[in-house]
C-alpha positions as CSV (number, residue, x, y, z in Angstrom):
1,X,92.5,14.5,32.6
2,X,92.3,15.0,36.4
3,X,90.8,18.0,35.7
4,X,87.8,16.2,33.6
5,X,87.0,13.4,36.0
6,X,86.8,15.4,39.1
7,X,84.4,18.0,37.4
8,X,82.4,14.6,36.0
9,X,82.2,13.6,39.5
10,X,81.0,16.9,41.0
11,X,78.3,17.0,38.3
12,X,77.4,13.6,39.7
13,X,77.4,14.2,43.2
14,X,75.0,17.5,41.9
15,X,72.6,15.2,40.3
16,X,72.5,13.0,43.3
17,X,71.8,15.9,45.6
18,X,69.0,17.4,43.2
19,X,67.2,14.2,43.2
20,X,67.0,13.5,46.5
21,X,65.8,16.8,46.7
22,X,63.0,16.7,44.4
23,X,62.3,12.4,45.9
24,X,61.6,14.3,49.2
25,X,59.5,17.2,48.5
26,X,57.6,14.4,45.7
27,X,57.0,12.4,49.7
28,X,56.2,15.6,51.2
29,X,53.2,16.6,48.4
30,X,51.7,13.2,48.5
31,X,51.6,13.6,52.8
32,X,49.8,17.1,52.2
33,X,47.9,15.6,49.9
34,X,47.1,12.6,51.9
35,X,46.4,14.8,54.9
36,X,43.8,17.2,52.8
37,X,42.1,14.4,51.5
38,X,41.7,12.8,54.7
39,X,41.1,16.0,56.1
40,X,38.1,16.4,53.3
41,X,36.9,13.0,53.8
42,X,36.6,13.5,57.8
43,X,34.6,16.8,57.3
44,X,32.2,15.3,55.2
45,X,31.9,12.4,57.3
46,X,31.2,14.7,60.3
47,X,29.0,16.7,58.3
48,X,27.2,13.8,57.2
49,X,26.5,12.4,60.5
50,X,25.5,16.1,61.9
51,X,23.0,15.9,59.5
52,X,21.8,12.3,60.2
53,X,21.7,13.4,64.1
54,X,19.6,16.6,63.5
55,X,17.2,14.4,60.9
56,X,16.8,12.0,63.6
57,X,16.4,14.7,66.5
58,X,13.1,16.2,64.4
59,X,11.8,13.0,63.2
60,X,12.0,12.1,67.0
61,X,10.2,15.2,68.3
62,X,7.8,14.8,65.2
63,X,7.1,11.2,66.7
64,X,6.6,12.0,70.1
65,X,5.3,15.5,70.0
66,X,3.5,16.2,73.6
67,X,1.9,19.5,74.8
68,X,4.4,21.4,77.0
69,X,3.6,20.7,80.7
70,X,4.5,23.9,82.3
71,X,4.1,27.2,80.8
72,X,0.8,25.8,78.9
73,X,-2.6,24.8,81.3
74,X,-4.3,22.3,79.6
75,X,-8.1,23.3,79.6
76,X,-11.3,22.0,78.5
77,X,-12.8,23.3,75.1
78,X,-15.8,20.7,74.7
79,X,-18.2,23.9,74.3
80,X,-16.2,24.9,70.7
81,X,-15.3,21.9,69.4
82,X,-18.4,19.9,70.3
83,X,-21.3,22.1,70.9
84,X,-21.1,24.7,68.4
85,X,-20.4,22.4,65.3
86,X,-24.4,21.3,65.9
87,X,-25.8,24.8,66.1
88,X,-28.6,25.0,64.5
89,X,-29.4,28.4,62.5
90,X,-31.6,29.8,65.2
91,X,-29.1,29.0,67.6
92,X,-26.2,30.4,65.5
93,X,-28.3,34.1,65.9
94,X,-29.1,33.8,69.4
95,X,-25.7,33.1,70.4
96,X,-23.2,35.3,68.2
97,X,-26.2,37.6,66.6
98,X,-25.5,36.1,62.9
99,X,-26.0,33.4,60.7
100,X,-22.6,30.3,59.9
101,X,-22.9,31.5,56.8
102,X,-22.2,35.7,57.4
103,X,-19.9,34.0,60.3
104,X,-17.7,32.5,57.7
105,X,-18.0,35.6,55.5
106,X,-16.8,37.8,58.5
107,X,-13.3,35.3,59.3
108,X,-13.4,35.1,55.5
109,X,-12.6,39.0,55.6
110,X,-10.4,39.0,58.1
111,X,-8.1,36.3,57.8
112,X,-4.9,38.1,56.3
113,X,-5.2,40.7,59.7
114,X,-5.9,38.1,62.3
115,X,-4.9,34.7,61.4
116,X,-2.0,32.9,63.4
117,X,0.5,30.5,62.8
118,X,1.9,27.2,64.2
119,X,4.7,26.9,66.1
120,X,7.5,24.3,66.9
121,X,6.4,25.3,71.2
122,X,2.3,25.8,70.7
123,X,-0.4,25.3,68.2
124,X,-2.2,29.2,67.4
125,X,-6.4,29.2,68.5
126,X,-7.8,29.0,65.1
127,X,-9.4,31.9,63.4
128,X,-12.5,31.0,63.5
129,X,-12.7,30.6,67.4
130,X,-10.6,33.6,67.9
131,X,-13.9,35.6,65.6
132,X,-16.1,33.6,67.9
133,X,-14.4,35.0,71.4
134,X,-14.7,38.5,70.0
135,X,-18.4,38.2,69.0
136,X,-19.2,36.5,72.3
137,X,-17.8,38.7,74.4
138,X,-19.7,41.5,72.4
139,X,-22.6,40.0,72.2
140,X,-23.1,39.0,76.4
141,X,-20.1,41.3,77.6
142,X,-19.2,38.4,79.9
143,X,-16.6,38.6,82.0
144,X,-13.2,37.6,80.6
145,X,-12.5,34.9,83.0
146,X,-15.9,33.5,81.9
147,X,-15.2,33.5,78.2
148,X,-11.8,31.9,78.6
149,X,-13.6,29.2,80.5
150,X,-16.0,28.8,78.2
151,X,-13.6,28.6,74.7
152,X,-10.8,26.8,76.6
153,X,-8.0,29.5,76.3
154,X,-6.5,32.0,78.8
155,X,-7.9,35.0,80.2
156,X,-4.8,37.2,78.0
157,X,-5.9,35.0,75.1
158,X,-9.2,36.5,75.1
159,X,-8.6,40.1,75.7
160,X,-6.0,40.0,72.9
161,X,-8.6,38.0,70.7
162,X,-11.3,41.1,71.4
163,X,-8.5,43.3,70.9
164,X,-7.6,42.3,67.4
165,X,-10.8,41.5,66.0
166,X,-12.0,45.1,66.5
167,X,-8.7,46.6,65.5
168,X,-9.3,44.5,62.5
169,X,-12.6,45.3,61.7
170,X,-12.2,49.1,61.7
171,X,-9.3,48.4,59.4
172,X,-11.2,45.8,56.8
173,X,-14.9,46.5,57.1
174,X,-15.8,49.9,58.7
175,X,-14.2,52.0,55.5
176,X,-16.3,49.8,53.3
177,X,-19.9,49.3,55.4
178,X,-19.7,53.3,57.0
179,X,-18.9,54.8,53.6
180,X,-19.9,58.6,53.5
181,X,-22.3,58.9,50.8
182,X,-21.6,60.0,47.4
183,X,-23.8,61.9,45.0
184,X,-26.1,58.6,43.6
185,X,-26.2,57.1,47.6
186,X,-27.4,60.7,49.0
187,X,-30.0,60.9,46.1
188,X,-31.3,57.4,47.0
189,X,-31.5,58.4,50.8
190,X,-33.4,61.4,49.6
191,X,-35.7,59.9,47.8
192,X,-35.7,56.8,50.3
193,X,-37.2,59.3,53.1
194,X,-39.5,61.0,51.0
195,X,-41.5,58.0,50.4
196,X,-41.8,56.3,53.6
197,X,-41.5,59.8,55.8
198,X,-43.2,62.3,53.2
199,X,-39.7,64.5,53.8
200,X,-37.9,65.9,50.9
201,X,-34.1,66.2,50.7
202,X,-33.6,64.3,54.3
203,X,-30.5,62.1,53.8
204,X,-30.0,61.1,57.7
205,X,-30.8,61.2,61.2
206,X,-28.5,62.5,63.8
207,X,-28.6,61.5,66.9
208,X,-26.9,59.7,70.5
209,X,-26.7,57.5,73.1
210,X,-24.7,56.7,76.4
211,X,-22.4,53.6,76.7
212,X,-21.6,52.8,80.2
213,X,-18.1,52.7,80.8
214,X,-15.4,52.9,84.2
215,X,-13.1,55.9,83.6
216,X,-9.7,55.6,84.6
217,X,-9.4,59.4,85.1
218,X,-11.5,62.4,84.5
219,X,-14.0,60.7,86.2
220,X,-16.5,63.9,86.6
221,X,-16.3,64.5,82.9
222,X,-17.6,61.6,81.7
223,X,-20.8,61.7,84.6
224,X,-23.6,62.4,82.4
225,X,-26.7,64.0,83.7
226,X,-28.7,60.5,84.3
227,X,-26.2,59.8,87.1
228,X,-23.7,57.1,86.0
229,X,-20.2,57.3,83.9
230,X,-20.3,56.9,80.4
231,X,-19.0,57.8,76.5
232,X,-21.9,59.0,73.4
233,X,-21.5,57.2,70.4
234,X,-22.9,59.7,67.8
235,X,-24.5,58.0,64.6
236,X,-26.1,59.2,61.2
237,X,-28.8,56.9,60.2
238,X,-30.3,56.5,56.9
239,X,-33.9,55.3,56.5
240,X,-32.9,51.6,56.2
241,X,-31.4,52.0,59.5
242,X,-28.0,52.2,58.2
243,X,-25.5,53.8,60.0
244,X,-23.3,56.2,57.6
245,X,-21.2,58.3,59.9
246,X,-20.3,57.6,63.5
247,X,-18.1,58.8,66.2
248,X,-17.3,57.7,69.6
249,X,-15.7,58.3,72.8
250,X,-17.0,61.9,74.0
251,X,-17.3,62.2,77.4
252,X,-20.8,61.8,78.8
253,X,-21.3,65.4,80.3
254,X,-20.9,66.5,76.7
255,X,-23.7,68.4,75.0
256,X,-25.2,67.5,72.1
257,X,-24.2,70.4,70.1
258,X,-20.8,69.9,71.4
259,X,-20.3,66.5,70.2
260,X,-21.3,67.8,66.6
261,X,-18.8,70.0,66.6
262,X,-15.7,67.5,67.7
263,X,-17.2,64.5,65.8
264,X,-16.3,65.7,62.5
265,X,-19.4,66.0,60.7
266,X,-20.0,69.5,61.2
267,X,-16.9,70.7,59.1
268,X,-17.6,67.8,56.5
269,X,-20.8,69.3,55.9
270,X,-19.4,73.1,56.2
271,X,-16.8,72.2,53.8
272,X,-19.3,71.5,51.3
273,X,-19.7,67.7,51.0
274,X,-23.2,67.8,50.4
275,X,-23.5,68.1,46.7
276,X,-25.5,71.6,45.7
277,X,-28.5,69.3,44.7
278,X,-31.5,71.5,45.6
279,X,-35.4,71.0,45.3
280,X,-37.7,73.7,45.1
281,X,-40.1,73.6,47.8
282,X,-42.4,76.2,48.6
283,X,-40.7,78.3,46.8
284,X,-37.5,77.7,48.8
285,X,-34.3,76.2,47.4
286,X,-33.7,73.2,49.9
287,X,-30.8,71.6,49.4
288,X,-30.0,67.9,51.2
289,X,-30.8,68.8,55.4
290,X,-30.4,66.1,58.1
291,X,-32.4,66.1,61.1
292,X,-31.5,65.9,64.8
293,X,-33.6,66.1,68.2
294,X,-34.3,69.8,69.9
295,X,-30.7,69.9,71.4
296,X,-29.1,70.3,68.2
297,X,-28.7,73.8,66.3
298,X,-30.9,74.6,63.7
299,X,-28.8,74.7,60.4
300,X,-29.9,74.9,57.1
301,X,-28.3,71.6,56.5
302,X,-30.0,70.5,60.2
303,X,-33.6,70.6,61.3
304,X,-35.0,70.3,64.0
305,X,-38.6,70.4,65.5
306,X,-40.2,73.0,66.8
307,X,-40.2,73.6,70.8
308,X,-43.4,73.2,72.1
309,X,-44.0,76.2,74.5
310,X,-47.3,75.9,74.3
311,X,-47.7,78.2,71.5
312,X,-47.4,76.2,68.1
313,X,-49.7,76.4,65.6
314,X,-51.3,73.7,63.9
315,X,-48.9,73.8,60.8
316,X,-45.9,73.6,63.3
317,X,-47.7,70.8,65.5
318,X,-47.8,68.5,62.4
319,X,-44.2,69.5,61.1
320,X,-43.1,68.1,65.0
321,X,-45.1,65.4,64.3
322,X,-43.2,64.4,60.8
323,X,-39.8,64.8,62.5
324,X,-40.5,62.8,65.4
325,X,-41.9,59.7,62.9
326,X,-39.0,60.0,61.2
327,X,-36.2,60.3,63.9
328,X,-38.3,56.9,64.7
329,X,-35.6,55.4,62.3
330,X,-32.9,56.6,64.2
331,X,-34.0,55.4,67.5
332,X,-35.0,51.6,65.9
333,X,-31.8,51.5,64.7
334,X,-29.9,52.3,68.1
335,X,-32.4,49.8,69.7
336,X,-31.3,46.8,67.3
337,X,-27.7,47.7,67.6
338,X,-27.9,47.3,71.6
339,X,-30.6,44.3,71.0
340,X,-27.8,42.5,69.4
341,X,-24.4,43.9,71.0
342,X,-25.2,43.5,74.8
343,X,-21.5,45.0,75.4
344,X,-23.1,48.8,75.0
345,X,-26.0,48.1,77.3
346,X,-23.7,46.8,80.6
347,X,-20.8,48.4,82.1
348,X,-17.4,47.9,80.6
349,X,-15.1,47.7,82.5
350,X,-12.3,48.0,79.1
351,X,-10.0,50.6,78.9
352,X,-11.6,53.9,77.3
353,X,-9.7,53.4,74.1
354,X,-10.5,49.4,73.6
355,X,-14.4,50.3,74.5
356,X,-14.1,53.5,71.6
357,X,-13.1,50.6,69.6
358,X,-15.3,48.3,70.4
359,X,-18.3,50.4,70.1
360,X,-17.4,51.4,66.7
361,X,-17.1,47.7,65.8
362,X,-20.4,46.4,67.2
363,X,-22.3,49.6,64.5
364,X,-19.9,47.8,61.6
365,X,-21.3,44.8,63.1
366,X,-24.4,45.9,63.1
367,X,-24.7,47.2,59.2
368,X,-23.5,43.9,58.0
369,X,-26.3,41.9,59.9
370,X,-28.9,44.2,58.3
371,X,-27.2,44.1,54.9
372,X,-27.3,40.2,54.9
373,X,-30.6,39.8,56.2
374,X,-30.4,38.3,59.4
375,X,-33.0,37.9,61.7
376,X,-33.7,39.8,64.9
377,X,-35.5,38.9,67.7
378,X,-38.0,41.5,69.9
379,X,-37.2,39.9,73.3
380,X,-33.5,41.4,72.7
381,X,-35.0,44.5,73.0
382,X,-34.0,46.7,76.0
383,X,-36.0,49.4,77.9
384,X,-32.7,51.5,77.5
385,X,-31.8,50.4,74.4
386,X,-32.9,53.9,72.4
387,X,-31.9,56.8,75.1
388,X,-31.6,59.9,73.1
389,X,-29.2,62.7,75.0
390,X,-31.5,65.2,76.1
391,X,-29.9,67.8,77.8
392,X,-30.3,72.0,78.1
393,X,-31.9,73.5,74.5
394,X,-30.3,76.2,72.9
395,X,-32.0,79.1,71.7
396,X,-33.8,79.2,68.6
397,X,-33.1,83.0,68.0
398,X,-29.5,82.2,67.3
399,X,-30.3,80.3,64.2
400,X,-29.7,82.0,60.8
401,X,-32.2,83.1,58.2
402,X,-31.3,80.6,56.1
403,X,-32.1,77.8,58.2
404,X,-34.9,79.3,59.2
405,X,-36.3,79.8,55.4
406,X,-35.6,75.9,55.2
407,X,-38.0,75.0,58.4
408,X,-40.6,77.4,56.9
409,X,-40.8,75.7,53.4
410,X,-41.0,72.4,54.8
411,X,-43.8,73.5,57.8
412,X,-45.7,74.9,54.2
413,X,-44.7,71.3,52.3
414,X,-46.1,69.3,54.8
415,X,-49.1,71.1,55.3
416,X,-50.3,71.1,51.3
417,X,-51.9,68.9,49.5
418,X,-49.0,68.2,48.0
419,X,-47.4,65.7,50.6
420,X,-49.0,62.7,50.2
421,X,-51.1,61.7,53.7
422,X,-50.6,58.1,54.0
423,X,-46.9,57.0,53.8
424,X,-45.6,53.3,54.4
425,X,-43.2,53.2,57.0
């Protein structure tokens, strides 16, 4: 019986032990739990009001937004944002050489390569004034500072604004406005020049002109034989006075023939680009020829006039006479493209690779204004404008028969019947 009651009380004293066990770790789970949620409740709450302090910080700076004061001169833009909105057409093409309308097709173009974006520290120069910096500066090759005074922006804003917009250009517009001919385009050329120049097969005239530039090294190679420092921009114009092939940056001591050689064209042509279209003439199988000035070499895809030693006969007096009316194209066009781009006429003082650049942009330039029709004015003319490179001839002798047998058939063309003797120009 002893036995019984003190196992019944040790079972009892168990159970009292086991639930104050389980009572305390019950008091400890509901203080964790207490302490999580309050925990959970105080990160929200600090989360929250994070939140409602950065919301109020923006709305703040949205409210009283002001122009940083110290890395940012304020400057006077009245010029842009007064002036210019009441151009007239005429003055829109004595200003920036092309009508608001091919303006706005030409930022139009470009706005996926040059247009910024706002900032929380500065608002971007607009795209349309950062076009209208470039085409200033090009257009009066003003000094920098000028410009920057004139648009209200920093001298670095408008070198970088010149910069991109011709980087841009030879990107967007050059591949699509100085295509190389295919077979319809050279056929249209062809026929183009036979009816206004009374020359068969010409697709193009070849020829140069100096661009003033300062060397930063290599100063005697690029000290042409007129006396100053420049770079030859080479161009092929067709007989709209379009350019289709160009190259820039040789220096100016640079012959003629030489330039032909680096610029490309002579190995494009070599290789075969002309399409073996040929004309009987004369009894000669003339295929498509350009024609170039006496300094070039007399190819059979190149003519050139006769030189005049005093000797010529009549036949080859009036086949000089054909070539120099129609390398009359070639010289208009050079004289329009420095009418309009005053930045090839004056020196530049640019580094030789930004003035490559920039010369190339202004004959894009140029073939867009005279595919949309806009105006040009004589008194942009310059004396200067159409300098050919005339330098040291090479000899004649040295051409092949072939080019040779070309030459003949047109001297017996254009001294026929056959060639009609009043031609529109």
């Amino acid at each position: 019986m002893e036995n019984v009651v003190g196992l019944t009380l040790f079972l009892c004293l168990i159970g009292r032990l086991v639930n104050q066990f389980i009572s305390t770790e019950i008091r400890l789970i509901r203080k964790r739990r207490l302490r999580i949620r309050d925990l959970i409740l105080n990160t929200q709450s600090r989360l929250r009001r994070q939140r409602r302090r950065q919301r109020q910080i923006q709305l703040y700076y949205q409210l009283r937004r002001r122009p940083p004061s110290v890395w940012v001169r304020q400057r006077a833009n009245d010029w842009w944002t007064a002036v210019v909105p009441n151009f007239t057409d005429e003055q829109w093409s004595q200003n920036f050489r092309m009508s608001e309308d091919t303006f706005l097709y030409l930022c139009h173009r470009l706005r996926t390569v040059m247009e910024k974006r706002d900032t929380n520290f500065r608002l971007c120069v607009p795209i349309k004034k950062r076009v209208a910096i470039a085409l200033w500066k090009l257009t009066t090759n003003s000094e920098l500072r000028l410009v920057s005074h004139l648009f209200g922006v920093g001298v670095t804003t408008v070198w970088r604004c010149v910069r991109e917009f011709c980087t841009a250009v030879n990107e967007v517009l050059l591949p699509e406005l100085i295509p190389f001919p295919n077979d319809d385009k050279l056929m249209e050329m062809a026929m183009n020049f036979e009816q206004r120049y009374g020359l068969p097969q010409c697709v193009g005239v070849v020829a140069g002109s100096h661009i003033p530039n300062v060397p930063t090294e290599y100063h005697a190679e690029y000290f042409n034989h007129m006396g100053w420092h420049s770079i030859i921009l080479q161009g092929v114009v067709d007989g709209n006075g379009l350019f289709w092939h160009v190259f820039a940056g040789s220096p100016g001591s640079m012959h003629d023939a030489t330039v032909l050689y680096v610029s490309g064209l002579w190995d494009l042509i070599g290789q075969g680009l002309f399409p073996n279209h040929t004309k009987n003439i004369a009894g000669h199988d003339v295929g498509y020829y350009l024609l170039g000035n006496a300094a070039f070499p007399l190819q059979s895809w190149l003519m050139k006039p006769f030189s005049d030693t005093g000797q010529l006969t009549a036949e080859q007096r009036a086949y000089n006479q054909k070539i120099y009316r129609a390398n009359c194209v070639a010289e208009k066009a050079f004289s329009r493209l420095k009418g309009r781009w005053r930045c090839l006429l004056k020196r530049n003082d640019s580094h030789i690779d930004l003035v490559k650049t920039m010369v190339l942009t202004c004959c894009v330039l140029h073939n867009l204004c005279e595919t949309h029709g806009e105006q040009y004015s004589e008194e942009w003319d310059s004396p200067a404008a159409g300098d050919q490179i005339l330098v040291a001839l090479p000899p004649e002798e040295d051409a092949d028969g072939a080019a040779v047998g070309v030459r003949n058939a047109l001297v017996h063309y254009l001294n026929t019947d056959n060639c009609a003797s009043s031609l529109t120009e």
